[in-house]
C-alpha positions in Angstrom: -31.8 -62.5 16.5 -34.9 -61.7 18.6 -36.8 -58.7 18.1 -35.8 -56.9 21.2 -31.8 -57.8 20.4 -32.8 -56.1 16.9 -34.5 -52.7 17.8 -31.2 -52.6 20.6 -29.1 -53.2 17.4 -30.9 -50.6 15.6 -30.6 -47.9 18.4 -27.0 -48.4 18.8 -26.2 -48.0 15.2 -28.6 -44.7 14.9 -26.5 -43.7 18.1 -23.3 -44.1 15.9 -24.7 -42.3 13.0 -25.9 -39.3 15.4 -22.2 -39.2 17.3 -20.5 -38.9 13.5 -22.7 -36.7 12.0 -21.9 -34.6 15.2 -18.3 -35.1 14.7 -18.6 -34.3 11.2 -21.0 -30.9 12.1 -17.8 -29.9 14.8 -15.5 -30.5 11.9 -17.2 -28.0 9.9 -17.3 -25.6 12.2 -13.9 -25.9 12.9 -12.3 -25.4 9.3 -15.2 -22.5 9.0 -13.6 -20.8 11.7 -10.0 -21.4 10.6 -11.3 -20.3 7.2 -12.0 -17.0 8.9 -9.0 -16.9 11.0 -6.7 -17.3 8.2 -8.4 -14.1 6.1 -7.7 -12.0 9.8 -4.2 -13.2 9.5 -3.9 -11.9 5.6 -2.0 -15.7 5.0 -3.2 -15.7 1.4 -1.7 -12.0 0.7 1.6 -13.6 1.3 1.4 -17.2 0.3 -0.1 -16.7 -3.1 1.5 -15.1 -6.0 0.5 -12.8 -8.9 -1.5 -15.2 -10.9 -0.4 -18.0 -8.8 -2.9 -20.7 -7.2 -4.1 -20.6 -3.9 -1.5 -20.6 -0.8 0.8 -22.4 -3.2 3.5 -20.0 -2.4 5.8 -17.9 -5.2 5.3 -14.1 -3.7 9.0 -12.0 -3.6 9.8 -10.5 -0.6 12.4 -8.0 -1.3 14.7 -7.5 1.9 17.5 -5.7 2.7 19.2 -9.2 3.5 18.1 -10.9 0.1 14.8 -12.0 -1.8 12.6 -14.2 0.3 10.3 -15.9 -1.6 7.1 -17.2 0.2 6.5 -21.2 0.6 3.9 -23.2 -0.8 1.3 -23.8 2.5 -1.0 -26.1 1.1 -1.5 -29.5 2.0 0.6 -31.2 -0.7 3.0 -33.9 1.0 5.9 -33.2 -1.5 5.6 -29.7 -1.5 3.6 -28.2 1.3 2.4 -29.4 4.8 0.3 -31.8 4.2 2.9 -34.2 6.4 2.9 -31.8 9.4 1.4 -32.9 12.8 -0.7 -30.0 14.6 2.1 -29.9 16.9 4.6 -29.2 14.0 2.0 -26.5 12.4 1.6 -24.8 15.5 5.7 -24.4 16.1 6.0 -23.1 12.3 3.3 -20.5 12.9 4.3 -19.5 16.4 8.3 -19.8 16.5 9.1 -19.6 12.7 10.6 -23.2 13.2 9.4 -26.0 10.7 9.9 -29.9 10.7 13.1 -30.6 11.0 14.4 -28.0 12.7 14.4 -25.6 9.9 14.3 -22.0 11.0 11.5 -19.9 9.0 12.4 -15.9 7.7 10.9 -13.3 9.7 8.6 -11.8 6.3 6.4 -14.3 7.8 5.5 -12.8 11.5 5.6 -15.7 13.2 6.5 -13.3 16.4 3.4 -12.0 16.2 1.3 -15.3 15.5 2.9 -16.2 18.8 0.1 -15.2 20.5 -2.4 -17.3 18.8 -4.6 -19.3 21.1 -4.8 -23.5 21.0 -8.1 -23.5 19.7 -7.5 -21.2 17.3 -4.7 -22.8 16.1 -6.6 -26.1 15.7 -9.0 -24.3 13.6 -6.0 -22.9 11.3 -4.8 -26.3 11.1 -8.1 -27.8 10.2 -8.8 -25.1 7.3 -5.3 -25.9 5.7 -5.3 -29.4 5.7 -8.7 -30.0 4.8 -10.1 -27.3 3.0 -7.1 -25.8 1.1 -6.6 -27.2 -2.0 -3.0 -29.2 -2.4 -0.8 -27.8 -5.2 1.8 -30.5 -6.1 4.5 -28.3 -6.8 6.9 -25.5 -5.4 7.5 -22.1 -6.4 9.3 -21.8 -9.4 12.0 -19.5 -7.8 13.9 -19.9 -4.6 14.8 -17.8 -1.8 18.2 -16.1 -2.2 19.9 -14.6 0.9 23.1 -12.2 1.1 26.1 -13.4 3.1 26.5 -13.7 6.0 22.2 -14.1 6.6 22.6 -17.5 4.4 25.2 -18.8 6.9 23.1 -22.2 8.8 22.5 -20.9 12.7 22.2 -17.1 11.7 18.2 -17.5 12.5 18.5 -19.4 15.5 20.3 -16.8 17.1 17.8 -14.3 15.9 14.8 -16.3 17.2 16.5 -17.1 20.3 16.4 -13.0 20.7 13.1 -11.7 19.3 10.7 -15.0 19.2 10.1 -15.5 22.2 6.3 -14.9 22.9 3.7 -16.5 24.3 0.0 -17.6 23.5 -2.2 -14.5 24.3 -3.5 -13.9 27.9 -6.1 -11.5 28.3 -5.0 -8.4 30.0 -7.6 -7.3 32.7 -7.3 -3.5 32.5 -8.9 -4.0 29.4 -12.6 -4.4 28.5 -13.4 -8.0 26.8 -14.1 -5.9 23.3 -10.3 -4.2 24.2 -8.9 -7.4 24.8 -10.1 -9.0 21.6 -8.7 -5.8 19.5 -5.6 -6.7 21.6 -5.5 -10.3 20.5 -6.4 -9.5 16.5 -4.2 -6.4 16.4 -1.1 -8.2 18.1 -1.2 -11.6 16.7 -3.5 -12.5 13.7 -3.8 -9.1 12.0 0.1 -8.6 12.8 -0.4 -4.2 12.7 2.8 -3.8 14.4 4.9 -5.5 11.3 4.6 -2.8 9.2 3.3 0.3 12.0 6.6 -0.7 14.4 9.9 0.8 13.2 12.6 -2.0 13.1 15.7 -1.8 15.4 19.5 -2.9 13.7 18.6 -6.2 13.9 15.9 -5.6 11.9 13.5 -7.2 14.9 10.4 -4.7 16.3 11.5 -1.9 17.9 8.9 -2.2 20.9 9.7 1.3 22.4 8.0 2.6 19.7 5.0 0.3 19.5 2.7 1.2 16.1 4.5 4.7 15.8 4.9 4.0 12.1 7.2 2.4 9.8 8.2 2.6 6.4 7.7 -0.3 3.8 8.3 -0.9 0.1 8.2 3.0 -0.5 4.8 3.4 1.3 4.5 4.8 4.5 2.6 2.6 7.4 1.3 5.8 9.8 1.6 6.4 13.5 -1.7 4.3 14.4 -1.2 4.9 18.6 -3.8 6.6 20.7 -2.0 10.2 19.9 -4.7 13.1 19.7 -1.8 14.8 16.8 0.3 12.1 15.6 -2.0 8.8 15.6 -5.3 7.6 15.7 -6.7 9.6 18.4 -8.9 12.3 16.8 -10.4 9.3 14.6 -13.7 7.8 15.9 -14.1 4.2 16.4 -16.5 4.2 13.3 -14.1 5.8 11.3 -11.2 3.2 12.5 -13.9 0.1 11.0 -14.7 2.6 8.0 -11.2 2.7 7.2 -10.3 -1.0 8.0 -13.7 -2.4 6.5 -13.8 -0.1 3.1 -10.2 1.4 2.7 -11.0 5.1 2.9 -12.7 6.9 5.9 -13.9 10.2 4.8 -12.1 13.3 5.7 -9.1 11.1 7.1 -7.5 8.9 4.8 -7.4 6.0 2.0 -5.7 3.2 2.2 -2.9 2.2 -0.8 -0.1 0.2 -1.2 0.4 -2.9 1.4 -2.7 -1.1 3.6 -4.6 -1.6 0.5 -3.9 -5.2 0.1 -4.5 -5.8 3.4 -8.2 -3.9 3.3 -8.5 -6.1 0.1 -7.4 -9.5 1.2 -8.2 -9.7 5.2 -9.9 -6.6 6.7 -13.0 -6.3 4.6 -13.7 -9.8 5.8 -13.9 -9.5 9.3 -16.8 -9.2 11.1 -18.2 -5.3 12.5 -17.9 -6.9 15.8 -13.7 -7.8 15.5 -13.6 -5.0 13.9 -14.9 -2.4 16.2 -12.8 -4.3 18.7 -9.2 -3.7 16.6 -10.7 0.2 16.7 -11.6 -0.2 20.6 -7.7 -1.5 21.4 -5.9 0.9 19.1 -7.7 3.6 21.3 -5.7 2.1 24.2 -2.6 1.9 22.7 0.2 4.4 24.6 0.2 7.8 22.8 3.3 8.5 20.9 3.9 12.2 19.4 5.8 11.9 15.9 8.7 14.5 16.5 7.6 18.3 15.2 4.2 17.7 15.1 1.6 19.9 16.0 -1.5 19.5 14.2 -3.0 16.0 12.8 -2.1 14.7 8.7 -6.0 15.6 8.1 -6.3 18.9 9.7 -6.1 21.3 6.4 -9.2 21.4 5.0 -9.0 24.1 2.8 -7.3 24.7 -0.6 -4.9 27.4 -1.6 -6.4 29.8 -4.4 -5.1 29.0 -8.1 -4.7 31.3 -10.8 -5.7 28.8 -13.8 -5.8 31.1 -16.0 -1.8 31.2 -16.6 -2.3 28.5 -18.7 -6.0 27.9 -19.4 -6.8 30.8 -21.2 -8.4 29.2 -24.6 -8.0 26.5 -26.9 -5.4 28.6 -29.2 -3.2 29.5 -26.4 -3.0 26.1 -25.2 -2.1 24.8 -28.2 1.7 25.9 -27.7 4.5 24.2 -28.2 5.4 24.7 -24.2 1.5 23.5 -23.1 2.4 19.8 -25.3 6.0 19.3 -24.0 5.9 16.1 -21.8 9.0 16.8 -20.5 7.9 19.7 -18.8 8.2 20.2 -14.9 5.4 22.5 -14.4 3.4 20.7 -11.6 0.6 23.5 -11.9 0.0 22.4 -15.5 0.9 18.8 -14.8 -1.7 18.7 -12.0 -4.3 20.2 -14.8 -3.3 17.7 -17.5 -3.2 14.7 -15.0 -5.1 15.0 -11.7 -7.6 17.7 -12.1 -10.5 15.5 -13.8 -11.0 13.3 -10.9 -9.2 14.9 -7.8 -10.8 18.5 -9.3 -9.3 21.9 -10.1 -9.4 22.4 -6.8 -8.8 19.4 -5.3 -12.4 19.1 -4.1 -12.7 15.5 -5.3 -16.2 14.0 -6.4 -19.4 14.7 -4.4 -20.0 11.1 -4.0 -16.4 10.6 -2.6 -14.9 8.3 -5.3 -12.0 10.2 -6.5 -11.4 11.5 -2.5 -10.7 15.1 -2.1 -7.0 16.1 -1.3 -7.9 18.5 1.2 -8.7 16.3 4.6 -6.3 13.8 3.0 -3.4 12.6 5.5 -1.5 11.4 2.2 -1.1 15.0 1.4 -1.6 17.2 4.5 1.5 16.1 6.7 4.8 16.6 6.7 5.9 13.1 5.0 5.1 12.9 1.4 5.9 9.2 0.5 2.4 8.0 0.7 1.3 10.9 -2.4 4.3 10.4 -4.1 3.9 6.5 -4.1 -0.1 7.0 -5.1 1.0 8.7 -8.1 4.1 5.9 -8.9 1.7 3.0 -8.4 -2.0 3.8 -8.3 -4.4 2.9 -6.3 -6.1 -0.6 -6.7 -8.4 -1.6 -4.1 -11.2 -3.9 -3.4 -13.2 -2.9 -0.3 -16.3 -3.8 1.4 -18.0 -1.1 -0.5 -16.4 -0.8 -3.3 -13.7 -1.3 -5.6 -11.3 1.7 -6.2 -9.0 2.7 -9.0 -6.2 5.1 -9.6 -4.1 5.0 -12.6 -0.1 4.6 -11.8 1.7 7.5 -13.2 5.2 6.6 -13.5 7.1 5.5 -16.5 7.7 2.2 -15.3 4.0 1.4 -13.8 1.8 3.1 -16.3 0.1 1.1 -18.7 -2.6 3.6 -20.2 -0.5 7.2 -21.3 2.6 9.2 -21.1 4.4 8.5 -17.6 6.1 10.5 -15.6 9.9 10.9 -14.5 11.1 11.5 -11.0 11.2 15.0 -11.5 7.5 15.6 -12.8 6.6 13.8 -9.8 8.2 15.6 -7.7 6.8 18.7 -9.2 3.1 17.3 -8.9 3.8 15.9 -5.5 5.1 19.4 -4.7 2.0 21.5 -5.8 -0.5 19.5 -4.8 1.0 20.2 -1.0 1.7 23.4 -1.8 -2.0 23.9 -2.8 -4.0 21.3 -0.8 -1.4 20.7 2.2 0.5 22.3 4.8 3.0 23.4 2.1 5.6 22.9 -0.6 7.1 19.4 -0.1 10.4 20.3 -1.5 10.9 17.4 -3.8 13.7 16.9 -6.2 13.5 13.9 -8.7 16.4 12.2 -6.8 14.2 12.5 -3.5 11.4 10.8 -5.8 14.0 8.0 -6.4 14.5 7.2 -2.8 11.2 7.0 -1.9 10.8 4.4 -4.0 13.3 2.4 -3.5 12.7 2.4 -0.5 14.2 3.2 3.1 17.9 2.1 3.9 18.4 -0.3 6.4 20.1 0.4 9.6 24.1 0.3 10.1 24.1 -3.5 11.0 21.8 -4.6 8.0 23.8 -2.5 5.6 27.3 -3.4 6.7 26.9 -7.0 7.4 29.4 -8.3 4.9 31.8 -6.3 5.6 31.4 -6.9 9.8 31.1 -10.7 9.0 34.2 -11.2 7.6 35.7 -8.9 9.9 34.7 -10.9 12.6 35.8 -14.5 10.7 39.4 -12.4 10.3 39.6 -12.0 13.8 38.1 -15.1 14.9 40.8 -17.2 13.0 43.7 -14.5 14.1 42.3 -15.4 18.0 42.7 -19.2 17.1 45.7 -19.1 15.4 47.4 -17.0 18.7 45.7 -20.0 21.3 47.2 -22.5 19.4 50.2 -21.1 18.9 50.5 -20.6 22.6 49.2 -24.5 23.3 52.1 -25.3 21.1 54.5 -23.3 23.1 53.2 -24.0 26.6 53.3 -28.4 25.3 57.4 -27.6 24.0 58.1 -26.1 27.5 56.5 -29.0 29.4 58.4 -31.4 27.5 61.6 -29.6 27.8 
């Protein structure tokens, strides 16, 4: 080989070299940006269980129609998706429909991640097929539905309904910073799964877009463009404050699922999306919760309290009635529980830690599930800033003293509205008890049994009548 044939030999193979190591640099980038893309979408929240491994599936969604338990998303061949094309990946994630023709549960908001662009959704693919970690095995329990939701077709006919969006478009009455908050806060960050009441069908009622929701206990707040009822008197800093740490002072904190969410997806994303989310929520229609005049935050000022009914001195505390646990006093509860953090007068810490409860939209509105679900189950939050911690109270949830019943909670949930709030909650310990388990479904949901096999009944009586009139209509031709 000449000399000349060898430096040409040379450059082509450094040419090859240069073209990979480009290809690899691209592949980087992409799983990079799925990586990110997958925290916006909160996939790990769902698709990893309590002390479970990465994606691998095994978290309980507890629904009206049955326990759904989440699938193992990693790219394990057996188990996960590590056989699924792009094309097949991109259908799961967008219309709920997996290899096979297997129709997905809507706990995963598929009709949300509709909206997800192409190449955003060859970024997610890239992240999970080459950067998650496979986990050879599936979750150790199994979904369990209710009849009739466990009858084959019952999903298709749901999808065929409710899943039928669209890769996002951007709208052009919106700025490019709108439409981006548009495109995270309808698709990725899914907001309107738990801020959207459901319908009977249990599908997005879209009349009432982000007007609030209940879930699990907790309730998910009016987040529209109302002034009163929604997000309107909050500034866009306050919006990323709230999204980006979990607590925006003198608003709100977040707990519950809105924790989780802060903890797992929000605190991730960059000030840039997130000002964006807090841009687009500020264009979302206005809707006014029924009754409501004056915001969740507005009452800034604590009622006077008379502690010395029962914190005169050491020897008249020292009674028999101040060291009953069973007792429903939610003045003295509040003292024994609450006051060492929150303060005697609910003035919280200077450095904003332990948040006051005056300026607090868990306790100043008219819907107390969010304060009495704080006190059932804590607070546990990881945030930009910092982590946050408050001890769950109940019987059931407590790990580190005396709990309490329904009825104390009631009675502390009661005084601190009373005293820090727009008023006396009204609570009874049975009203306790339905908060937490949660709100009923509607009519459909909760009757569906019973309508099912109504329907089967009459759907075989109908038969039975055709083909007893076939029978007579082929005896008369053949007489």
């Amino acid at each position: 080989m000449g000399l000349k044939t060898k430096r040409i030999g040379a450059a082509f193979g450094l040419a090859l070299v240069s073209v990979a190591s480009a290809a690899l640099a691209d592949d980087s980038d992409l799983v990079k940006r799925g990586a990110y893309l997958s925290k916006a979408g909160d996939c790990a929240a769902c698709h990893t269980a309590a002390g479970g491994e990465d994606m691998a599936g095994g978290y309980p969604f507890h629904m009206p129609m049955g326990t759904i338990i989440s699938s193992n998303i990693t790219p394990s061949k057996e188990f996960g998706i590590g056989n699924w094309s792009e094309e097949e990946f991109a259908k799961a994630v967008r219309k709920g429909v997996a290899p096979g023709g297997h129709h997905l549960l809507p706990a995963m908001p598929y009709t949300s991640y509709s909206n997800i662009t192409d190449d955003d959704m060859k970024a997610l693919y890239a992240y999970f097929t080459q950067a998650v970690k496979p986990v050879d095995k599936a979750p150790s329990e199994k979904t369990e539905l209710d009849f009739p939701f466990n009858l084959p077709g019952v999903m298709m006919g749901w999808d065929l309904v409710f899943a039928n969006g669209k890769p996002f478009t951007p709208d052009p009455a919106l700025t490019d910073e709108q439409n981006r908050g548009k495109y995270l806060a309808e698709g990725l960050a899914h907001c309107s799964t738990c801020h959207t009441p459901r319908n009977q069908m249990m599908a997005e009622s879209t009349s009432k877009y982000l007007a609030g929701a209940d879930v699990d206990g907790w309730h998910a707040p009016n987040i529209t463009s109302d002034k009163v009822s929604g997000l309107g008197g909050w500034s866009d800093d306050e919006i990323v404050d709230y999204l980006k740490d979990g607590h925006a002072e003198g608003k709100a904190q977040a707990g519950g699922p809105m924790a989780e969410a802060v903890e797992k997806s929000f605190r991730f994303l960059t000030d840039e999306d997130l000002h964006s989310i807090a841009a687009y929520l500020k264009t979302v229609p206005a809707i006014r919760n029924a009754g409501q005049t004056t915001p969740t935050y507005a009452v800034s000022q604590a009622q006077k309290v008379d502690w010395t009914s029962f914190e005169n001195s050491p020897s008249v505390n020292d009674t028999a009635a101040h060291l009953d646990t069973s007792s429903t006093d939610g003045a003295m509860l509040y003292n024994t529980n609450c006051a060492a953090c929150h303060g005697t007068k609910g003035e919280g810490s200077r450095d904003g830690y332990f948040p006051s409860l005056t300026s607090n939209s868990a306790v100043g509105g008219t819907n107390p599930s969010n304060l009495v679900m704080a006190i059932v189950d804590g607070i546990h939050r990881e945030g930009a800033d910092r982590h946050a911690v408050m001890p769950a109270f109940a019987t059931d949830t407590q790990v580190i003293h005396t709990g309490l019943n329904n009825d104390q909670i009631a009675a502390v949930t009661n005084y601190v509205t009373a005293s820090f709030g727009q008023g006396d909650a009204g609570l009874k310990g049975t009203d306790v008890a339905q908060i937490r388990q949660g709100a009923a479904p509607g009519f459909l949901i909760r009757n569906a049994a019973t309508l099912a096999t109504i329907g089967f009944i009459v759907a075989g009586i109908v038969a039975l009548i055709i083909l007893a009139l076939i029978i007579v209509a082929v005896r008369r031709r053949k007489a």
